[in-house]
C-alpha positions, 0 to 999 in steps of 0.5 A: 771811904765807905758808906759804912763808918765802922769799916773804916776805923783802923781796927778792922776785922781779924780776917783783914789783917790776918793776911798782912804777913808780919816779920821777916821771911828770912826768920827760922819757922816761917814756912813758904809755900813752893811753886807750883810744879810745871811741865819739865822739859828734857832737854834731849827731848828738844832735839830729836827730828819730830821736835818744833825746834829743829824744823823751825830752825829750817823756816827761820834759815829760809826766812833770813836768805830774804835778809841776806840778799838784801844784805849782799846788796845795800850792806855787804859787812852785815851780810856776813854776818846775817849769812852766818846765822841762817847757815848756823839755822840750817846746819841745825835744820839738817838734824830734823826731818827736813834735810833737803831744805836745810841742804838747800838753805846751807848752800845758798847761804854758803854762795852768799857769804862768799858774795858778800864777802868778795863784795866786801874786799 
């Protein structure tokens, strides 16, 4: 409560209570504002060599060869799958400006999964 008792009788001031909305939103008349425009991306800007994507797509391929060894060792059944998705990483990497990256993360992902999966059987 405040030190003022005029302010804390139910009947506050106009201003106070002209920004508590009344009614349904769903009633025809009231007006919503929309939201605020934000950057639009086109998605075929997304994929074009210079972009962010496709060369992160290269790092997080090379990233996961670390997971995928270590999947051939302790866990050969979910190294399968750990390979698959750095291969499918560098299939994607082969479309940026680092094709020889992507190249070298596909083929050893490729002589993992085949060890992972002879691990297996």
């Amino acid at each position: 409560m405040s030190d003022n008792p005029e302010n804390d009788s139910p009947n506050q001031d106009a201003s106070d209570t002209a920004a508590v909305r009344h009614g349904s939103p769903f009633a025809p008349g009231s007006v919503r504002p929309l939201a605020p425009e934000v950057a639009v991306i086109v998605p075929a800007e997304v994929w074009v060599p210079e972009s962010g994507v496709l060369v992160s797509a290269v790092l997080a391929s090379a990233v996961i060869l670390l997971f995928s060894l270590a999947c051939w060792r302790l866990f050969p059944g979910g190294g399968i799958l750990v390979t698959s998705l750095g291969g499918t990483l560098a299939i994607m990497g082969m479309f940026s400006k680092r094709t020889l990256s992507a190249t070298v993360c596909l083929l050893a992902h490729a002589g993992l999964f085949a060890a992972c999966y002879w691990t297996l059987i």
